[in-house]
C-alpha positions as CSV (number, residue, x, y, z in Angstrom):
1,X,36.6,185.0,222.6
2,X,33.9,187.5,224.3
3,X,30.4,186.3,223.3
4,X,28.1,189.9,222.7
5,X,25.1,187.8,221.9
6,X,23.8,185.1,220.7
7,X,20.5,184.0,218.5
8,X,18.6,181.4,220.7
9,X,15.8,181.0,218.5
10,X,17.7,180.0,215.7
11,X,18.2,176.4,217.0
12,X,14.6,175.8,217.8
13,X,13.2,177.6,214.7
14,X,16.2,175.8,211.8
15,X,17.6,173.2,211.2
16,X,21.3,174.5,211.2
17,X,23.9,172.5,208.9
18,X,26.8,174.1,208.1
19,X,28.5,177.5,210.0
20,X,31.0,179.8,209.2
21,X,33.0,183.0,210.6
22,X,32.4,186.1,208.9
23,X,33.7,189.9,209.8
24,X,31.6,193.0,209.8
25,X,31.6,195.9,208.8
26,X,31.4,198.7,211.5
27,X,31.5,202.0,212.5
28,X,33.3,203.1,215.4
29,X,30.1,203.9,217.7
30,X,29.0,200.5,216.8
31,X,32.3,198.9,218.2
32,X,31.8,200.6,221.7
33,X,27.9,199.7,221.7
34,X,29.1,196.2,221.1
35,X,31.5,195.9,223.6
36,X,29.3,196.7,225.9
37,X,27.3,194.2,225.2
38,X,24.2,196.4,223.5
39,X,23.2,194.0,220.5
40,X,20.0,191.8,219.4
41,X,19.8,189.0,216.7
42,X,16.3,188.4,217.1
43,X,14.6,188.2,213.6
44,X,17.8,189.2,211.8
45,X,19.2,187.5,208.9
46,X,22.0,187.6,206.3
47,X,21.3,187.4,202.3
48,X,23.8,187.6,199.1
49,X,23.1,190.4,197.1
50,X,25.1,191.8,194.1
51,X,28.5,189.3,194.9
52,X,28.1,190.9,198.5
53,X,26.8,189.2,201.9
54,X,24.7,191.7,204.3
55,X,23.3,191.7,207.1
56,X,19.7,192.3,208.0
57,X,17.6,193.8,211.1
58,X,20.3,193.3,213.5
59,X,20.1,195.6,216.3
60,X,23.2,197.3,218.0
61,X,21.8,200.3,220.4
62,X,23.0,203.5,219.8
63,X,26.1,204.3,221.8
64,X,25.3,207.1,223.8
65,X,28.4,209.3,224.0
66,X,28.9,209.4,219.9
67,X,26.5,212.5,219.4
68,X,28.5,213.4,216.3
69,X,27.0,210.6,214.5
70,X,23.4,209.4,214.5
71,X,22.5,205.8,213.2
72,X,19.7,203.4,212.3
73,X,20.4,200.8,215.0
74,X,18.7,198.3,211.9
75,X,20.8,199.3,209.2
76,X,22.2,197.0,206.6
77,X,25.9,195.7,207.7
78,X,27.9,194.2,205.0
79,X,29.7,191.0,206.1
80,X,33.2,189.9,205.0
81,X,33.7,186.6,203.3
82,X,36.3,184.9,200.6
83,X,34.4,185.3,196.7
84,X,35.1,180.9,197.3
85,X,33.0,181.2,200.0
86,X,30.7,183.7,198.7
87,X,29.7,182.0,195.8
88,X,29.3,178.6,197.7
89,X,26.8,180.7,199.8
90,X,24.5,181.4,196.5
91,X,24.4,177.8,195.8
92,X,23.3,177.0,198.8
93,X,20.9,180.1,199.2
94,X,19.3,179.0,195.8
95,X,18.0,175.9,196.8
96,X,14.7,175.5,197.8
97,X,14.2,176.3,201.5
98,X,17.7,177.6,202.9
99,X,18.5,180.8,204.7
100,X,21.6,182.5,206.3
101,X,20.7,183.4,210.0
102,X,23.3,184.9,212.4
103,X,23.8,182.6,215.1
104,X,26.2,184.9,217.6
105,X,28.2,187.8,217.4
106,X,31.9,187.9,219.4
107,X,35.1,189.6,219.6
108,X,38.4,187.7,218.8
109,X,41.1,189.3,218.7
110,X,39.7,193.0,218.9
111,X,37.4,192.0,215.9
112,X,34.1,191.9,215.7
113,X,32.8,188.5,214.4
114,X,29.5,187.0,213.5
115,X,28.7,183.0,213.1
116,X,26.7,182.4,210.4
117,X,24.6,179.5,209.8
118,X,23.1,177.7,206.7
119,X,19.7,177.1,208.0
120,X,16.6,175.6,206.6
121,X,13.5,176.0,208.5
122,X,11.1,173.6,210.7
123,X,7.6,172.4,210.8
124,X,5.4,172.8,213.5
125,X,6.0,169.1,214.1
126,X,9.6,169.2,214.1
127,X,9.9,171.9,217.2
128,X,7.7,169.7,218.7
129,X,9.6,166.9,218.4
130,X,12.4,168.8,219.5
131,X,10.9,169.9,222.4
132,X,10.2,166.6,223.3
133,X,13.4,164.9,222.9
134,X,14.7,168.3,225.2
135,X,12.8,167.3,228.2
136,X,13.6,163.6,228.0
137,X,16.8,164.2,227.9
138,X,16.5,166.6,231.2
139,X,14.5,163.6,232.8
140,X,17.0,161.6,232.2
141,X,19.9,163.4,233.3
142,X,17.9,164.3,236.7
143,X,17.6,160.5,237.6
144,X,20.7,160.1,236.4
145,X,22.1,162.4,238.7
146,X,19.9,161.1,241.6
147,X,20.9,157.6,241.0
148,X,17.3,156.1,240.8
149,X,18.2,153.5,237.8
């Protein structure tokens, strides 16, 4: 499995439950820019629409050898899921408060991927916490690792 990217934010901005594995779908100048490693998850998202799953404000850069074929580097990319999974998605995306936000994109086995996660967002006080609990965990790994206990 060759990690392109990977949404950092995600963690510290959601509360992610549940994940699941979902194909794209891409063009063929998308599939080189990827390779190379020219993608951005920051402030995308996925959404149901119509029975579908897309994906929004994903960036992949333009690969610059396809002249023959000029794209928005934001466009919509439809996902590909099972209708079972599809319609579990709704449910989910109904309630109050959940979202679908990509959490990395990878290749296995000459595919391109995407995690998705069911997300529901934080408070103020819960990144804080989190932060918190971040660096006392560091702390205590560094005197751990010092042997001062």
């Amino acid at each position: 499995m060759k990690i392109v990217c990977q949404n950092k934010k995600a963690g510290y901005e959601y509360f992610l439950e549940e994940f699941l594995e979902a194909g794209m779908v891409l063009l063929g100048p998308e599939v080189k820019s990827l390779r190379e490693g020219r993608a951005n998850l920051t402030d995308s998202y996925a959404k149901v629409k119509g029975g579908e799953v897309y994906l929004y404000n994903m960036h992949i850069s333009p690969y610059p050898f396809a002249r023959h074929l000029e794209l928005d580097p934001t466009r919509r990319r439809k996902l590909l899921l099972n209708k079972r999974e599809i319609k579990r998605l709704i449910g989910k995306t109904e309630e109050r408060g959940y979202a679908l936000i990509p959490t990395k994109v990878y290749f296995t086995r000459g595919r391109a991927k995407v995690e998705l996660a069911l997300a529901k967002g934080k408070k103020k006080y819960d990144k804080r916490r989190a932060l918190k609990e971040k660096e006392l965990k560091r702390e205590m790994d560094q005197v751990r690792k010092r042997g001062d206990y």
